[in-house]
C-alpha positions in Angstrom: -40.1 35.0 13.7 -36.6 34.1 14.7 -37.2 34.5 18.3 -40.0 31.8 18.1 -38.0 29.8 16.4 -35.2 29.7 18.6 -38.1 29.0 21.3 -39.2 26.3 19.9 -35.6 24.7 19.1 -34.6 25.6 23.7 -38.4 24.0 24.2 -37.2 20.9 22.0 -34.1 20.7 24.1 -35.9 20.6 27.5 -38.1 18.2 26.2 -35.3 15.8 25.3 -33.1 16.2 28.7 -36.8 15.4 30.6 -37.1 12.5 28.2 -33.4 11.0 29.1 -34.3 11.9 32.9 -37.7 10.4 33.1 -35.9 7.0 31.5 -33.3 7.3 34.4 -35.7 8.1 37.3 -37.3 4.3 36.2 -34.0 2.9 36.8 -32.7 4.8 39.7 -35.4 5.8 42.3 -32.6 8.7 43.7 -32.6 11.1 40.7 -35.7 13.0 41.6 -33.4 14.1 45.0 -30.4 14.5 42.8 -32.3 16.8 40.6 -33.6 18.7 43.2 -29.7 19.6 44.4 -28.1 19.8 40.7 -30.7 22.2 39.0 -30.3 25.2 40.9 -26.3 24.8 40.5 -26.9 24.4 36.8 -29.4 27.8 36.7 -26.5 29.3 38.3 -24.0 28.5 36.1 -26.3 29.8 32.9 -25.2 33.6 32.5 -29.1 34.6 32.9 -28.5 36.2 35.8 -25.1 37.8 35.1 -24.0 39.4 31.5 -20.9 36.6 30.2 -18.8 39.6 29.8 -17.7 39.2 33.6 -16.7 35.8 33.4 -12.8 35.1 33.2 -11.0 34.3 30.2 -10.4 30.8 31.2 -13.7 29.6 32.3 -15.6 30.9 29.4 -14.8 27.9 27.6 -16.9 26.2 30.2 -19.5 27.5 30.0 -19.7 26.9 26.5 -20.4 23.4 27.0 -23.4 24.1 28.7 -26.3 23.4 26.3 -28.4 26.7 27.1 -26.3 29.0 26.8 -26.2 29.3 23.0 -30.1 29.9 23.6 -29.3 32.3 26.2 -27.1 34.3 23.9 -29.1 34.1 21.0 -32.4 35.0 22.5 -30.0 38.0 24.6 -28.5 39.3 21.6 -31.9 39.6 19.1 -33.8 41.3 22.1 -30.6 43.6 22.7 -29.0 44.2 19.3 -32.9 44.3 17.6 -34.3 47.1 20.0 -31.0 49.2 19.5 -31.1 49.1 15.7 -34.8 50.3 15.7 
């Protein structure tokens, strides 16, 4: 139950930033190409692909401000922390 809920709140989020990016694209013609260089940067800097324990002290803050990765983390620790206790 939580985990589909926590789905559905990261789908809601999508939704919104393509919302705010389909509004730009009809005002500036250039974001499709700058959206095609930015979003693998912004995958990268998501700790999906890497645990967040490795990341120094001073950069975690960061990443913080990066609107998946409290997603990330929840969805992480309830398939972790949930398998482990049963």
């Amino acid at each position: 139950m939580f985990l589909s809920i926590l789905v559905l709140l990261f789908q809601g989020l999508a939704f919104g930033i393509r919302l705010a990016l389909a509004n730009l694209q009809t005002l500036f013609l250039d974001i499709k190409q700058i959206l095609q260089f930015l979003l693998p940067l912004w995958s990268w800097t998501m700790p999906i692909y890497y645990p967040d324990a490795i990341i120094p002290k001073n950069i975690l803050p960061w990443l913080y401000l990066n609107p998946p990765f409290a997603f990330i983390e929840s969805a992480r620790s309830f398939l972790y922390y949930t398998a482990l206790l049963s």
